[in-house]
C-alpha positions as CSV (number, residue, x, y, z in Angstrom):
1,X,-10.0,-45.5,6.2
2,X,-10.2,-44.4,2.3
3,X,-9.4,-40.8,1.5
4,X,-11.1,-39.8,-2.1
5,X,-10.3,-37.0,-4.5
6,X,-12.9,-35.4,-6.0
7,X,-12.0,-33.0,-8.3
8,X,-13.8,-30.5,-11.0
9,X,-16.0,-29.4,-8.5
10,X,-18.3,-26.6,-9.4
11,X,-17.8,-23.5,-7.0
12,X,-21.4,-23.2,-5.6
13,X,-21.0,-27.3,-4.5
14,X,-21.0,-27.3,-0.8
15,X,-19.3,-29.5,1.9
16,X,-22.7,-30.8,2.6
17,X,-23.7,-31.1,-0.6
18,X,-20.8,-33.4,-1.0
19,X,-21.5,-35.9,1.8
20,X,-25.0,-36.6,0.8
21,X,-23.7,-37.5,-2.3
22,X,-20.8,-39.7,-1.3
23,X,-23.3,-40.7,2.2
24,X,-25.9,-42.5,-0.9
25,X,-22.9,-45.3,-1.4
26,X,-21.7,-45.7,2.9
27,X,-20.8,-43.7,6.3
28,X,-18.6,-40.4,5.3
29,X,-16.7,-39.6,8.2
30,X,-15.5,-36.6,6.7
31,X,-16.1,-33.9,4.0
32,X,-13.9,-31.2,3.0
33,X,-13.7,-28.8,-0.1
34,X,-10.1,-27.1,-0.4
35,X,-10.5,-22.8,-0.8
36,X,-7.9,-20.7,-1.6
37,X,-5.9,-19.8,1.3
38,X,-5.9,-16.1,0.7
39,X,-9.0,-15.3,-0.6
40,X,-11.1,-18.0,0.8
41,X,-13.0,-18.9,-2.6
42,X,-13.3,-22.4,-3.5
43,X,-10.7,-24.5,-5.4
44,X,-12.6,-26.8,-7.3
45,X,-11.5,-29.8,-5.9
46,X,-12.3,-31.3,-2.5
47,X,-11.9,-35.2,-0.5
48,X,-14.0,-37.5,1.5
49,X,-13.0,-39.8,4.4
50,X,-14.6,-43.2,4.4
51,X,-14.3,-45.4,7.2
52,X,-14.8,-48.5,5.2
53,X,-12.8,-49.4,2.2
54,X,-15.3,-51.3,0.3
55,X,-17.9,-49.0,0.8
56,X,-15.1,-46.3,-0.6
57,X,-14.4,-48.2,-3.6
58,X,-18.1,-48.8,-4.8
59,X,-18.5,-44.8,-4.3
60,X,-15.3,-43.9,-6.4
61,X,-16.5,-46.3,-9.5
62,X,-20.4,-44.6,-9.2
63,X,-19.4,-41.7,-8.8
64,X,-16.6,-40.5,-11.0
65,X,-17.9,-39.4,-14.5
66,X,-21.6,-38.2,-12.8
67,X,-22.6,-34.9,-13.4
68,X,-22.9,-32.8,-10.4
69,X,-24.2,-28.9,-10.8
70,X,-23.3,-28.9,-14.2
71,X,-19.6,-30.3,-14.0
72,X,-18.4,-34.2,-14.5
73,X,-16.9,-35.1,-11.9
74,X,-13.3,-36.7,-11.2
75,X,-13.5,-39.1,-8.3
76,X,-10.5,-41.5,-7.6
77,X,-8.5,-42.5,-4.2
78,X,-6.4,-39.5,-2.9
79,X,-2.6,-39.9,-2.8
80,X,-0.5,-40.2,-0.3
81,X,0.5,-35.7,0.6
82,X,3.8,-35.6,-0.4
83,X,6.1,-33.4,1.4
84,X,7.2,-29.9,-0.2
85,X,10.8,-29.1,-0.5
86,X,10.9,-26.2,2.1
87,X,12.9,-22.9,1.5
88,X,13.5,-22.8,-2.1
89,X,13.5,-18.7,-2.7
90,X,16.5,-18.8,-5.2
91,X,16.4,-17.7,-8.8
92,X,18.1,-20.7,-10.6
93,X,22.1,-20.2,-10.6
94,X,23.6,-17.2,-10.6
95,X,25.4,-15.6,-13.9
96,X,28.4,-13.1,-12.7
């Protein structure tokens, strides 16, 4: 299983729009476009699942650099999520 960034997505590109493009170069098994979490718009950058690695590596190398709906896209193997530092909240040291 290959997880693929594809970033610099135009806003009006849809989910579906996205696996027929990446379903041209093997099986998707998943499509996902990232929206903002409070207003629900579209981030401009989304990630496909593929099942088979080789199939996932031919896509990323045909497909990053193509124009899609006006924008070029960036398409290259998603890294690993790294975890967030949790809490935070202070203001940098304080000065008494």
């Amino acid at each position: 299983m290959k997880n693929i960034f594809v970033g610099n997505l135009s806003f009006g590109v849809t989910e579906d729009t996205l696996r027929a493009l990446f379903e041209t170069h093997g099986t998707v098994s998943r499509a996902n476009i990232v929206t903002d979490r409070d207003t629900g718009q579209p981030r401009g950058f989304g990630f496909i699942e593929m099942s088979n690695d080789g199939e996932a590596e031919k896509a990323i190398a045909a497909l990053n650099g193509v124009d899609l709906a006006g924008r070029t896209l960036n398409v290259n193997e998603a890294r690993p999520k790294t975890e967030r530092s949790g809490g935070g909240g202070g203001f940098g040291r304080k000065r008494w």
